[in-house]
mmCIF file as Biopython writes it, N, C-alpha, C and O atoms, coordinates in Angstrom:
data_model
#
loop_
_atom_site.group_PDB
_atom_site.id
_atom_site.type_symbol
_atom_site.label_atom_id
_atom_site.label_alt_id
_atom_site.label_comp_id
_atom_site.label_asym_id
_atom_site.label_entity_id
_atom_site.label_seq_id
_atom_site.pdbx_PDB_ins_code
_atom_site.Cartn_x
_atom_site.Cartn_y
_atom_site.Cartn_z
_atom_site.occupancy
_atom_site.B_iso_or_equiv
_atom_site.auth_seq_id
_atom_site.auth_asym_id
_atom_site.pdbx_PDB_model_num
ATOM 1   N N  . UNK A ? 1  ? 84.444 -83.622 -21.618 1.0 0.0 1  A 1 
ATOM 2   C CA . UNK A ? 1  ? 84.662 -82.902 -22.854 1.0 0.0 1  A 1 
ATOM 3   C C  . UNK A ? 1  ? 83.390 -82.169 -23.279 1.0 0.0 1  A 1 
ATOM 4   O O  . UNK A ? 1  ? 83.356 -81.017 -23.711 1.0 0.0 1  A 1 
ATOM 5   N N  . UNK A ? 2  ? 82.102 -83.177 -23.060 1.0 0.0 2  A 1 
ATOM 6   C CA . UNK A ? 2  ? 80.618 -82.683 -23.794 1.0 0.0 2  A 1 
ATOM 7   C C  . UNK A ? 2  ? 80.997 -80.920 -22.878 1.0 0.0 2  A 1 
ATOM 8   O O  . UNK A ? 2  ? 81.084 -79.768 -23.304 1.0 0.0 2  A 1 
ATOM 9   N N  . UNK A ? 3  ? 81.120 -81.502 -21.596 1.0 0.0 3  A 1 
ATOM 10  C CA . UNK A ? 3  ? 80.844 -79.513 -20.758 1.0 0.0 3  A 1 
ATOM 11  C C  . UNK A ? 3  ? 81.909 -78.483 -20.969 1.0 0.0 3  A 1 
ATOM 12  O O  . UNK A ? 3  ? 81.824 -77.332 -20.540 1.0 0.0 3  A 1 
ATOM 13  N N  . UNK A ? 4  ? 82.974 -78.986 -21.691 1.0 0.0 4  A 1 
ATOM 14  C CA . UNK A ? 4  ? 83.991 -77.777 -21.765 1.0 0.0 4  A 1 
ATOM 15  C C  . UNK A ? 4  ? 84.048 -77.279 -23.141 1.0 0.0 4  A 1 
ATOM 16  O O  . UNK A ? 4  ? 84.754 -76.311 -23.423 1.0 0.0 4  A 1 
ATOM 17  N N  . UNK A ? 5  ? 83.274 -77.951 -24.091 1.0 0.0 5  A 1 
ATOM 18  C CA . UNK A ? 5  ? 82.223 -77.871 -25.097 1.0 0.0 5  A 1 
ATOM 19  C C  . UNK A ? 5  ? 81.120 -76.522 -24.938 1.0 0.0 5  A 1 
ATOM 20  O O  . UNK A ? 5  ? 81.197 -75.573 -25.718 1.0 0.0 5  A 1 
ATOM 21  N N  . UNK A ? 6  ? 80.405 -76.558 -24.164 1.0 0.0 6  A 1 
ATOM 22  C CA . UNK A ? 6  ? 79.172 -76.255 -23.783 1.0 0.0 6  A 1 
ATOM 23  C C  . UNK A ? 6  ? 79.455 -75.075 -23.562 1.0 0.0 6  A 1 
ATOM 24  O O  . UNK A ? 6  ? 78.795 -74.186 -24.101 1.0 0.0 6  A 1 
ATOM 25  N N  . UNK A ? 7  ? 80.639 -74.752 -22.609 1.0 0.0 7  A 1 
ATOM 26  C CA . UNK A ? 7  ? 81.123 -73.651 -21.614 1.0 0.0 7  A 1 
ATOM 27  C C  . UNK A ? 7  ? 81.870 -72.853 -22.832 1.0 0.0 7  A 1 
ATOM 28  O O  . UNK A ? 7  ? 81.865 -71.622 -22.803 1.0 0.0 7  A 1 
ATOM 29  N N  . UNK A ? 8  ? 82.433 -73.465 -23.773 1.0 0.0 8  A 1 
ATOM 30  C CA . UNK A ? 8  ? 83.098 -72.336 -24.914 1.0 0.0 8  A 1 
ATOM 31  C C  . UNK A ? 8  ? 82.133 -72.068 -25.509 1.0 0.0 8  A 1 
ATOM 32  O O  . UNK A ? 8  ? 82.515 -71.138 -26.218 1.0 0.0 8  A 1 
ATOM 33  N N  . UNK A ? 9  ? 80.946 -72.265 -25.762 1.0 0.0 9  A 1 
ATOM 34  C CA . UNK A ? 9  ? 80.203 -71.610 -26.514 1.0 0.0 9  A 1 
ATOM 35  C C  . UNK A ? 9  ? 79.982 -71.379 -27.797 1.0 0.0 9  A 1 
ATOM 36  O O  . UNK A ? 9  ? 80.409 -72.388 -28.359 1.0 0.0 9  A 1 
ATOM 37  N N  . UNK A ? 10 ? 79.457 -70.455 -28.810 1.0 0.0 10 A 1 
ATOM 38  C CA . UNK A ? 10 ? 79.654 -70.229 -30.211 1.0 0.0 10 A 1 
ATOM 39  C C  . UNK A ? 10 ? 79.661 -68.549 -30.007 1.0 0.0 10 A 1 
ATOM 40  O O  . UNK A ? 10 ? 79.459 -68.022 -28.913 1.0 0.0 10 A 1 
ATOM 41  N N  . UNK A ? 11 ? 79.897 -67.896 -31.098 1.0 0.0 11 A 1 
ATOM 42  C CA . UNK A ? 11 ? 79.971 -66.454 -31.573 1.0 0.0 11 A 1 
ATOM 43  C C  . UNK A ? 11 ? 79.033 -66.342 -33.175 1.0 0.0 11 A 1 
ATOM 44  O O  . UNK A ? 11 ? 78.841 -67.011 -34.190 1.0 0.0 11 A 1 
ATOM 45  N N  . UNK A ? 12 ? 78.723 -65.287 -32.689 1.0 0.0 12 A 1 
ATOM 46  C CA . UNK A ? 12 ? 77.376 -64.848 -33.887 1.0 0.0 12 A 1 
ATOM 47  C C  . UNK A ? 12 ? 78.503 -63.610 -34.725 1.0 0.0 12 A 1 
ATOM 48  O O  . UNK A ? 12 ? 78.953 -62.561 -34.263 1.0 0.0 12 A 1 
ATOM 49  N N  . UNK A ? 13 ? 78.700 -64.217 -36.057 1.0 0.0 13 A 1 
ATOM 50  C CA . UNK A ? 13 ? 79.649 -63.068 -36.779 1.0 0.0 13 A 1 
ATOM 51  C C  . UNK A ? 13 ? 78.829 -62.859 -38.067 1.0 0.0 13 A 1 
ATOM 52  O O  . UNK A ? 13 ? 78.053 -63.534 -38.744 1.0 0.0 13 A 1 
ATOM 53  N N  . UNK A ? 14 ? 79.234 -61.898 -38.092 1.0 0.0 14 A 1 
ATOM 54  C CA . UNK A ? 14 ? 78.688 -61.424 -39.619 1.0 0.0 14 A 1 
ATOM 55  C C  . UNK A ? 14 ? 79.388 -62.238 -40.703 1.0 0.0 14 A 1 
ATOM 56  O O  . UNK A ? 14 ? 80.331 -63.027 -40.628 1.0 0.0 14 A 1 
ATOM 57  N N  . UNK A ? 15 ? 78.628 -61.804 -41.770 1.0 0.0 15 A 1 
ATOM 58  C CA . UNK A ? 15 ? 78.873 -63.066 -43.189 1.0 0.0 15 A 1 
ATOM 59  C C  . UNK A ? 15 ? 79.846 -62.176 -44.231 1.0 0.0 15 A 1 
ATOM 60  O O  . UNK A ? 15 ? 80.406 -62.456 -45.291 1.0 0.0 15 A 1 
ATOM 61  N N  . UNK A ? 16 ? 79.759 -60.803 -43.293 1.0 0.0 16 A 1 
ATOM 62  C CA . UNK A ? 16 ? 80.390 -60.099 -44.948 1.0 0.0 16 A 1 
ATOM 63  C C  . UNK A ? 16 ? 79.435 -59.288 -46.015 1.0 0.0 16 A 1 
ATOM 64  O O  . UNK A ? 16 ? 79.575 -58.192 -46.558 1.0 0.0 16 A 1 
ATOM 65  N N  . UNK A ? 17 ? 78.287 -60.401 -46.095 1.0 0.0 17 A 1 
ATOM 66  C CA . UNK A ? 17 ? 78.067 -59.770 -47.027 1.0 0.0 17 A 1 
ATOM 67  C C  . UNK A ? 17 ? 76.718 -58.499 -46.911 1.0 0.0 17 A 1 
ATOM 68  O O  . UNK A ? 17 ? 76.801 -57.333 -47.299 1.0 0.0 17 A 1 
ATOM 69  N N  . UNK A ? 18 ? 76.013 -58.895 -46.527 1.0 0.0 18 A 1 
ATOM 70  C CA . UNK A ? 18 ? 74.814 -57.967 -45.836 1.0 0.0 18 A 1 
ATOM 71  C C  . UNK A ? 18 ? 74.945 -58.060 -45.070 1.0 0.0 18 A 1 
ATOM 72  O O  . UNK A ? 18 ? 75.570 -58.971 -44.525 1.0 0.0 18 A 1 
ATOM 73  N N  . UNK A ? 19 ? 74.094 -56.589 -44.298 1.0 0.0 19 A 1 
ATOM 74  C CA . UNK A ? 19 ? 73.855 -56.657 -42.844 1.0 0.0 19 A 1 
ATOM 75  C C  . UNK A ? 19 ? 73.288 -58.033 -42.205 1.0 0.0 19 A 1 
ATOM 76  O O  . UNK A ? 19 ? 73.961 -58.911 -41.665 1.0 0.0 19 A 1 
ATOM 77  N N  . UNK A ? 20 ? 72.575 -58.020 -42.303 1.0 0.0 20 A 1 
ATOM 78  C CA . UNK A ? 20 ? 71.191 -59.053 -41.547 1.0 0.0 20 A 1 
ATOM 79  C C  . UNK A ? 20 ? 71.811 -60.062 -41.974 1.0 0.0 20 A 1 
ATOM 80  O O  . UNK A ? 20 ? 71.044 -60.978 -41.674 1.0 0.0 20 A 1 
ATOM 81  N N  . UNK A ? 21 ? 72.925 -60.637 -42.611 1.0 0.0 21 A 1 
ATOM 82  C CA . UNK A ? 21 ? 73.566 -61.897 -43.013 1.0 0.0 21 A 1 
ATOM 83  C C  . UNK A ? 21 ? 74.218 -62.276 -41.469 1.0 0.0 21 A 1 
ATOM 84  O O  . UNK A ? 21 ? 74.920 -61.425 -40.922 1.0 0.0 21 A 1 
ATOM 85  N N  . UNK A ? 22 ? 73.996 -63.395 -40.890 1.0 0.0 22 A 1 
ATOM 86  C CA . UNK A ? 22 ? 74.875 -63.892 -39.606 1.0 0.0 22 A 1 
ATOM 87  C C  . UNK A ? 22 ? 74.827 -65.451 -40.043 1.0 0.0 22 A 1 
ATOM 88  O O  . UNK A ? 22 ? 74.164 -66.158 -40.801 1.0 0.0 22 A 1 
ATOM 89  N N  . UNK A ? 23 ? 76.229 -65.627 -38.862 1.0 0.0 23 A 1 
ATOM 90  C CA . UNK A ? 23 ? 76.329 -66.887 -38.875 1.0 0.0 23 A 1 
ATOM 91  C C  . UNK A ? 23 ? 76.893 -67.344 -37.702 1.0 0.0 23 A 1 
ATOM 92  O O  . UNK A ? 23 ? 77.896 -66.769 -37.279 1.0 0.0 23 A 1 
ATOM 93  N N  . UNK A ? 24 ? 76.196 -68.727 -36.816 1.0 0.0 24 A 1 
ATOM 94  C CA . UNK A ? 24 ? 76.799 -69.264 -35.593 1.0 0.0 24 A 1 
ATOM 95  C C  . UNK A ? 24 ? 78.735 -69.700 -35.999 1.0 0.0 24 A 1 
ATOM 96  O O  . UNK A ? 24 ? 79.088 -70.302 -37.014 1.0 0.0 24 A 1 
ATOM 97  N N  . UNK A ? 25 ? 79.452 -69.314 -35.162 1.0 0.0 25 A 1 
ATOM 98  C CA . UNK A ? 25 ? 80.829 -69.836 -35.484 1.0 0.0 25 A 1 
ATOM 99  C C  . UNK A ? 25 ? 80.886 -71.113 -33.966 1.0 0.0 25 A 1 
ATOM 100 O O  . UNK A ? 25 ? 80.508 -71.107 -32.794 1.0 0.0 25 A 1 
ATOM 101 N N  . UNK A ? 26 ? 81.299 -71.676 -34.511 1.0 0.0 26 A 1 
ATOM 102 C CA . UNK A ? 26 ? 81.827 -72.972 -33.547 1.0 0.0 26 A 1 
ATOM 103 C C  . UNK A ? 26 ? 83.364 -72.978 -33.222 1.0 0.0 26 A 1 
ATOM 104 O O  . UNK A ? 26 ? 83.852 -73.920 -32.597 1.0 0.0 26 A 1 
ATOM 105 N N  . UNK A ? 27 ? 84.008 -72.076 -33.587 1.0 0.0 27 A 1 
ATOM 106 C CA . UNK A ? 27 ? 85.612 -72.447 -33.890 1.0 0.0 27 A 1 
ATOM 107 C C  . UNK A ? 27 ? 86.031 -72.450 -32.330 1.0 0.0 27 A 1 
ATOM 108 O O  . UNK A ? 27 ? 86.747 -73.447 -32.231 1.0 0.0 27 A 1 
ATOM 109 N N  . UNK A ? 28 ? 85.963 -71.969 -31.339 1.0 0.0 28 A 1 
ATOM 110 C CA . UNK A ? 28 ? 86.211 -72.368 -30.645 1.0 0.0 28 A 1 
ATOM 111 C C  . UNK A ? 28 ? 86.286 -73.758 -29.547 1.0 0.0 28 A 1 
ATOM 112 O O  . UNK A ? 28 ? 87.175 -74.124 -28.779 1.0 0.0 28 A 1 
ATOM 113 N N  . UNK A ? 29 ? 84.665 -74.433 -29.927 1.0 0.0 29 A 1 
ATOM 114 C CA . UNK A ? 29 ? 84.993 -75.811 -29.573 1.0 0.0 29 A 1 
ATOM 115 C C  . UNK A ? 29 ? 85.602 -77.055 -30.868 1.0 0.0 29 A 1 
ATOM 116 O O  . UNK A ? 29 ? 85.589 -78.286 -30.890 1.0 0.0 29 A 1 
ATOM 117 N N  . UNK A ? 30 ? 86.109 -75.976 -31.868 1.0 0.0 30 A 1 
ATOM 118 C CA . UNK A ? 30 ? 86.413 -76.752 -33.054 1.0 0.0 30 A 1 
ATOM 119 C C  . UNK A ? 30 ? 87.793 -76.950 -32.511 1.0 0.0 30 A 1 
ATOM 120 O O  . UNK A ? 30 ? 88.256 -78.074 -32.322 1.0 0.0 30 A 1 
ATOM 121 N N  . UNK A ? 31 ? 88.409 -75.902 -32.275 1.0 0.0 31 A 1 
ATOM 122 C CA . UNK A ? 31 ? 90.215 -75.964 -31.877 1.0 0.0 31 A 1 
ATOM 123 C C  . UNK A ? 31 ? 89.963 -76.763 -30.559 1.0 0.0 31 A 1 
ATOM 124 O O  . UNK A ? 31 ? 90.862 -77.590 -30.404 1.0 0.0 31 A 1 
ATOM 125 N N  . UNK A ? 32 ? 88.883 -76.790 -29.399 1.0 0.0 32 A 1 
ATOM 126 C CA . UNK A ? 32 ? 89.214 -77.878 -28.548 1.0 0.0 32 A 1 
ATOM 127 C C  . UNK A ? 32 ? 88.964 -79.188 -28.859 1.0 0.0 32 A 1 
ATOM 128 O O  . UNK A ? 32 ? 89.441 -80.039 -28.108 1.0 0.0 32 A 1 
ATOM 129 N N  . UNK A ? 33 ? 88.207 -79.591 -29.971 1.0 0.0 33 A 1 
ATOM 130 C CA . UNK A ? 33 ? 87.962 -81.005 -30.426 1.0 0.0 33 A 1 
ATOM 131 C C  . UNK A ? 33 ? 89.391 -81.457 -31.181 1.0 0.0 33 A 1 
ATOM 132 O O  . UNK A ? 33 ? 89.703 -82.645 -31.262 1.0 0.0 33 A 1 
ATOM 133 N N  . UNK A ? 34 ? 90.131 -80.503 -31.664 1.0 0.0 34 A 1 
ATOM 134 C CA . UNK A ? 34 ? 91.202 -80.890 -32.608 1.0 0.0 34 A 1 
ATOM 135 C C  . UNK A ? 34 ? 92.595 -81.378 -31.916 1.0 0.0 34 A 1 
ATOM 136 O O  . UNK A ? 34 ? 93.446 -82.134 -32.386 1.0 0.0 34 A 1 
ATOM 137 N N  . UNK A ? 35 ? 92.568 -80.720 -30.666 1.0 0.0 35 A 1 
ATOM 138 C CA . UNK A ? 35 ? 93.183 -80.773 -29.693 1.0 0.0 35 A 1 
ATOM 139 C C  . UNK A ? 35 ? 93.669 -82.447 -29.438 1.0 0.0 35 A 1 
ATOM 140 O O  . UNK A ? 35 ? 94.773 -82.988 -29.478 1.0 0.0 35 A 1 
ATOM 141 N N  . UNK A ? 36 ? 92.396 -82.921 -29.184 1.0 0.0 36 A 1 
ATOM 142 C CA . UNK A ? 36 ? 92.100 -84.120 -28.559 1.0 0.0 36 A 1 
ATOM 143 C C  . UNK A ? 36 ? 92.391 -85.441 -29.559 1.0 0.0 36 A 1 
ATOM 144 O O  . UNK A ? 36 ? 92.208 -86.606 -29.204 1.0 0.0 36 A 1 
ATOM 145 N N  . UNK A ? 37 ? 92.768 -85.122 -30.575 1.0 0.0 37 A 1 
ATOM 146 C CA . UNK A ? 37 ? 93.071 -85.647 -32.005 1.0 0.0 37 A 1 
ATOM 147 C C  . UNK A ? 37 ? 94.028 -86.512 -32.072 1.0 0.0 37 A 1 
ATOM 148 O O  . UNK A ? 37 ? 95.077 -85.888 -32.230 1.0 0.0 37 A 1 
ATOM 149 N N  . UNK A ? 38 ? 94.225 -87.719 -32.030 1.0 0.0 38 A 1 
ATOM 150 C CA . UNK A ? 38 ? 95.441 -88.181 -32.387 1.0 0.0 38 A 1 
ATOM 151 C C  . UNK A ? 38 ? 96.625 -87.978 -33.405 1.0 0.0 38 A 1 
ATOM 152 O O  . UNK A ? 38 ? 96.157 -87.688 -34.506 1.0 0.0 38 A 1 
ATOM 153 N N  . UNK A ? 39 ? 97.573 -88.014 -33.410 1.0 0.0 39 A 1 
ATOM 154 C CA . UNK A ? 39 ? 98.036 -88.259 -35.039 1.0 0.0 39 A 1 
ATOM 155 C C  . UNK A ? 39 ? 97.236 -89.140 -35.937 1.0 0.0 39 A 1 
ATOM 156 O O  . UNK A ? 39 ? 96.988 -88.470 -36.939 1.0 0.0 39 A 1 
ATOM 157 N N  . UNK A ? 40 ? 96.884 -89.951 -36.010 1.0 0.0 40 A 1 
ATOM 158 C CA . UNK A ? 40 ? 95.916 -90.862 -36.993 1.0 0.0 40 A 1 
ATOM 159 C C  . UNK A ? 40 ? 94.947 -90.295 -37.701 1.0 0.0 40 A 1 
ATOM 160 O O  . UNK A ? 40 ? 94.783 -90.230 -38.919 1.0 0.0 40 A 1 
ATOM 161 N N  . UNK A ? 41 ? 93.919 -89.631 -36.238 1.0 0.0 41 A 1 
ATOM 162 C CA . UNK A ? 41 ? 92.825 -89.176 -36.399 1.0 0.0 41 A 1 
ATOM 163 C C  . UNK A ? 41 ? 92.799 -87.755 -37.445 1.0 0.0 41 A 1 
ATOM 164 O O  . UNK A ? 41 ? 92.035 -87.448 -38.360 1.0 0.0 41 A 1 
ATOM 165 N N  . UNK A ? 42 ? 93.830 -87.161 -36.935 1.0 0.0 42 A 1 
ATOM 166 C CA . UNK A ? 42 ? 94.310 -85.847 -37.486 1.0 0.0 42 A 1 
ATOM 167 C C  . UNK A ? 42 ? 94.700 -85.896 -39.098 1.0 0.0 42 A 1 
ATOM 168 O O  . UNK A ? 42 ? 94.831 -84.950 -39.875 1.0 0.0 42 A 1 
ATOM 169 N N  . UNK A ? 43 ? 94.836 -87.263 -39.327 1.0 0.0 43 A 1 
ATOM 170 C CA . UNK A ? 43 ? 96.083 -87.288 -40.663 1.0 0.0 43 A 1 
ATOM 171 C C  . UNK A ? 43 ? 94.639 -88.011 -41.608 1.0 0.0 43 A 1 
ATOM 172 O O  . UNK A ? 43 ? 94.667 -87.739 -42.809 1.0 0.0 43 A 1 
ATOM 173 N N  . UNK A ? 44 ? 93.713 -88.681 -41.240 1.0 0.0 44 A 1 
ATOM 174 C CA . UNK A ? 44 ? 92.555 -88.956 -41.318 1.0 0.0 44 A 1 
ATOM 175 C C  . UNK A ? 44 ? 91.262 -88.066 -42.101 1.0 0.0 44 A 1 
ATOM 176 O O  . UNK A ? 44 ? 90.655 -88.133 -43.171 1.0 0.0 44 A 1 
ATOM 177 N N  . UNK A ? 45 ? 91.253 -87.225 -40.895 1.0 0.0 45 A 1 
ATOM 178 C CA . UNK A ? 45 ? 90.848 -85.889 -40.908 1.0 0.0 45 A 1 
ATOM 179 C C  . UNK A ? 45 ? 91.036 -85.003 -41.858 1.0 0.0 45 A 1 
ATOM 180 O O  . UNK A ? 45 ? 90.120 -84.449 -42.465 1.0 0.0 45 A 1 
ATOM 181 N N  . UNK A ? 46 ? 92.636 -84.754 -42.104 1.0 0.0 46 A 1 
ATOM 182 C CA . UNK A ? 46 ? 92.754 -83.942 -43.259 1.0 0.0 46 A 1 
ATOM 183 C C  . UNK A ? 46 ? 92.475 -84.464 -44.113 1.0 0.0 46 A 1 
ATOM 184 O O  . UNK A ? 46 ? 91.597 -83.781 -44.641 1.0 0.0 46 A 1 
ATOM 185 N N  . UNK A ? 47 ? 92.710 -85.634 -44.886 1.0 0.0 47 A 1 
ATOM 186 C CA . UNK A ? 47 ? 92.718 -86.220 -46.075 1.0 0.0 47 A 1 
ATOM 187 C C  . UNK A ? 47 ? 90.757 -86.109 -46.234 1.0 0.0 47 A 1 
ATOM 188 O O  . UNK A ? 47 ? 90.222 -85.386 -47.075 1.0 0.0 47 A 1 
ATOM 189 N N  . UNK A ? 48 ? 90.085 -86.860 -45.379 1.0 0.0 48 A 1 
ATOM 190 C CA . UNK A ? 48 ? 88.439 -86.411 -45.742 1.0 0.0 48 A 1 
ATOM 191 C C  . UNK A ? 48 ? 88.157 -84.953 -45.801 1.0 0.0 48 A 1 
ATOM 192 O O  . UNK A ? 48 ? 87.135 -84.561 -46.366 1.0 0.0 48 A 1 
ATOM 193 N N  . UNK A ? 49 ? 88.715 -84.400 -45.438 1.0 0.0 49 A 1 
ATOM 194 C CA . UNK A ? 49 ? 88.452 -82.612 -45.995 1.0 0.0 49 A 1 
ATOM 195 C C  . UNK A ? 49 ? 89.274 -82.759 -46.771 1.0 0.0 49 A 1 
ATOM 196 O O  . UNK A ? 49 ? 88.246 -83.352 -47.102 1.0 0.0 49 A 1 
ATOM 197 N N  . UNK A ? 50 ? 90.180 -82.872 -47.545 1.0 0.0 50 A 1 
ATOM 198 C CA . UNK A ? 50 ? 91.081 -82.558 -48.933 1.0 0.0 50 A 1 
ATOM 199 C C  . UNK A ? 50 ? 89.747 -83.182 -50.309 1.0 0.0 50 A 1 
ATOM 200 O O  . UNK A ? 50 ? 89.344 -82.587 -51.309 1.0 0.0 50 A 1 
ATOM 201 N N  . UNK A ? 51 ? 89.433 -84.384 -49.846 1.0 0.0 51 A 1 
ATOM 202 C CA . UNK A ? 51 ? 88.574 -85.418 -50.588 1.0 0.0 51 A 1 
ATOM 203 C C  . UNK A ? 51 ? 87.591 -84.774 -51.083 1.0 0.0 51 A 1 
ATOM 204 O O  . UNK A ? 51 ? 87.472 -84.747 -52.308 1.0 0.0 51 A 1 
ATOM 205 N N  . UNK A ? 52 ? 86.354 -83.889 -49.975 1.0 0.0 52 A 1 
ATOM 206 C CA . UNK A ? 52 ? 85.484 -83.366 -49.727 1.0 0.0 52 A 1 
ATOM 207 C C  . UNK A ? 52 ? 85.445 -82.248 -50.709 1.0 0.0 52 A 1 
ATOM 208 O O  . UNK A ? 52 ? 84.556 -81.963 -51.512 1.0 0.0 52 A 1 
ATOM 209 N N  . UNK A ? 53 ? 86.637 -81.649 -50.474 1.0 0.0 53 A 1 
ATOM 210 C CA . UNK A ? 53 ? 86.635 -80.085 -51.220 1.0 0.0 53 A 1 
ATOM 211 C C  . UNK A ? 53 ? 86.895 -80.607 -52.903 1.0 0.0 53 A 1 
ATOM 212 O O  . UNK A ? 53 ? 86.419 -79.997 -53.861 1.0 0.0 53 A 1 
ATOM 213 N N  . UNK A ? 54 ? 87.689 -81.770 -53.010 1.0 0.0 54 A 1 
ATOM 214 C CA . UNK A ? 54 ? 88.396 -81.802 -54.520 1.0 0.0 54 A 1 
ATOM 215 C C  . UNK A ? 54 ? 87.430 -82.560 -55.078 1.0 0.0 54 A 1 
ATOM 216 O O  . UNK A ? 54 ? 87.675 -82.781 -56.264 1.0 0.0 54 A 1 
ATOM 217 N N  . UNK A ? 55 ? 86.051 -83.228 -54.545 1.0 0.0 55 A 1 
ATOM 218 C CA . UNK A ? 55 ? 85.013 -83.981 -54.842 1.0 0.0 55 A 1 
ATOM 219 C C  . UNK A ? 55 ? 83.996 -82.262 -55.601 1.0 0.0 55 A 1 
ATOM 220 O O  . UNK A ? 55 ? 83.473 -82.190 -56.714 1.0 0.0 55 A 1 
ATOM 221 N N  . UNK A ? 56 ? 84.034 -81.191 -54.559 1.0 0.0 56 A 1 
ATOM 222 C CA . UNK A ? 56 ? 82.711 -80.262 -54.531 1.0 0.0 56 A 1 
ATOM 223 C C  . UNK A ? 56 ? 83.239 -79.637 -55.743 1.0 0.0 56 A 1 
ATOM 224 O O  . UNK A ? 56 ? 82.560 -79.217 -56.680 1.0 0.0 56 A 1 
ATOM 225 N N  . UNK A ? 57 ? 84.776 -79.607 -55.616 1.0 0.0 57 A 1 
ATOM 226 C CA . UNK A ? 57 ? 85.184 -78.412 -57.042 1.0 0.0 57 A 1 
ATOM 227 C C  . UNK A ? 57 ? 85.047 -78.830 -58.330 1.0 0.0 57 A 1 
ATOM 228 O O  . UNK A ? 57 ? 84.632 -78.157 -59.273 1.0 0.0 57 A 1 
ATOM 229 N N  . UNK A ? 58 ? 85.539 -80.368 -58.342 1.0 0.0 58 A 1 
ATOM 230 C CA . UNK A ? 58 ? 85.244 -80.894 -59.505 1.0 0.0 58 A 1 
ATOM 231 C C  . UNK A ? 58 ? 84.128 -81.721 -59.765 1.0 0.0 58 A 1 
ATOM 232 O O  . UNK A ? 58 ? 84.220 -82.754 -60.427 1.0 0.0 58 A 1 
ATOM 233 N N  . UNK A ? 59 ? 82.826 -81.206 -59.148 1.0 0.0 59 A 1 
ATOM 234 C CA . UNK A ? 59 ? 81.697 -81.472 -59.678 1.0 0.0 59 A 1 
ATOM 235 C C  . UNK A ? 59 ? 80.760 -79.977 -59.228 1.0 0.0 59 A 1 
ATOM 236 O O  . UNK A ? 59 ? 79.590 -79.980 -58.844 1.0 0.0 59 A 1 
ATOM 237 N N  . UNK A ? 60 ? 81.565 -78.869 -59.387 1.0 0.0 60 A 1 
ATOM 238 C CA . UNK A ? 60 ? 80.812 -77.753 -59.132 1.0 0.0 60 A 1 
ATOM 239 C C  . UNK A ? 60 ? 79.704 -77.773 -57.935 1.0 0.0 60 A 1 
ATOM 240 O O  . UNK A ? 60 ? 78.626 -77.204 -58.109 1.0 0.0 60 A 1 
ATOM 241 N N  . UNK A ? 61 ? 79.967 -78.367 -56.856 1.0 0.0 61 A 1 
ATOM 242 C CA . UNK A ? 61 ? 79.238 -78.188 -56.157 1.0 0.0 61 A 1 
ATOM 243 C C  . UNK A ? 61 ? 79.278 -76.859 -54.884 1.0 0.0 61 A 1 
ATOM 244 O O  . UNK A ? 61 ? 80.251 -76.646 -54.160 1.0 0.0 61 A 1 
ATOM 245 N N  . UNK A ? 62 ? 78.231 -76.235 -54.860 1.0 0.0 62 A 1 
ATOM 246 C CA . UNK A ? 62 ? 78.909 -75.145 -53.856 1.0 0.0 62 A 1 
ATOM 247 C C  . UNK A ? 62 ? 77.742 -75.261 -52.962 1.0 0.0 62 A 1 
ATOM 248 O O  . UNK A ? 62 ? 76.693 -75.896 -53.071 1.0 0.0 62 A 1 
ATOM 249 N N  . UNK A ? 63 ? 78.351 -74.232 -51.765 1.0 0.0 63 A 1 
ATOM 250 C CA . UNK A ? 63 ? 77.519 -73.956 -50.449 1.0 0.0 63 A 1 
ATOM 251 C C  . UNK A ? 63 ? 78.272 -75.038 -49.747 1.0 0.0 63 A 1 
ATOM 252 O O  . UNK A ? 63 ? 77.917 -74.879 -48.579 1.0 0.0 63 A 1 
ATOM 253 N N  . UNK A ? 64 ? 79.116 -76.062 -49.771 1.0 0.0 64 A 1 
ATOM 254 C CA . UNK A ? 64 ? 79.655 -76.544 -48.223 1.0 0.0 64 A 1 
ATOM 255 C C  . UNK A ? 64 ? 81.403 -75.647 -48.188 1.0 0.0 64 A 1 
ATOM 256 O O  . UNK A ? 64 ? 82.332 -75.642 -48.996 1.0 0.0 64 A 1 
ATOM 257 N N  . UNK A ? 65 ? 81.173 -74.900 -46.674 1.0 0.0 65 A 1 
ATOM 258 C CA . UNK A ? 65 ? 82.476 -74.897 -46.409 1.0 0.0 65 A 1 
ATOM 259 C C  . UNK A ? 65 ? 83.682 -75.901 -45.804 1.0 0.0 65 A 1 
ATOM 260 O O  . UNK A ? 65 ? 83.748 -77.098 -46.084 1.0 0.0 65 A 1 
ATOM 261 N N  . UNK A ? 66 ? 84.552 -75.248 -44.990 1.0 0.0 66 A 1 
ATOM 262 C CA . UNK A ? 66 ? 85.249 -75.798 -44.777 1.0 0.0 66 A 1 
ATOM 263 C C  . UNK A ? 66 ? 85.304 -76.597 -43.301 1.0 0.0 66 A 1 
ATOM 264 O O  . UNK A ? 66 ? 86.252 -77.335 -43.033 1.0 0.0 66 A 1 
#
């Protein structure tokens, strides 16, 4: 898994907002890690990102995405 990891690589995308704004994207070894997911893990998973985000909004916290 670590090398088929390795072999997808990342992509350098712009932020939107300025030029000179970049950012590494991972999404491609993100959709192969998700892959590998159980139902458990997956159902797991969402709920600590639901947690995460409804923790940052209702204490105004910003700068983490998703």
């Amino acid at each position: 898994m670590k090398k088929v990891i390795q072999e997808a690589g990342c992509h350098i995308v712009p932020t939107g907002y300025e030029e000179t704004d970049w950012l590494l994207s991972f999404s491609v070894a993100e959709l192969i890690l998700a892959h590998t997911l159980t139902n458990e893990q997956w159902y797991l998973y969402s709920i600590t990102k639901f947690l995460i985000k409804y923790h940052c909004s209702t204490n105004k916290i910003e700068g983490i995405k998703s």
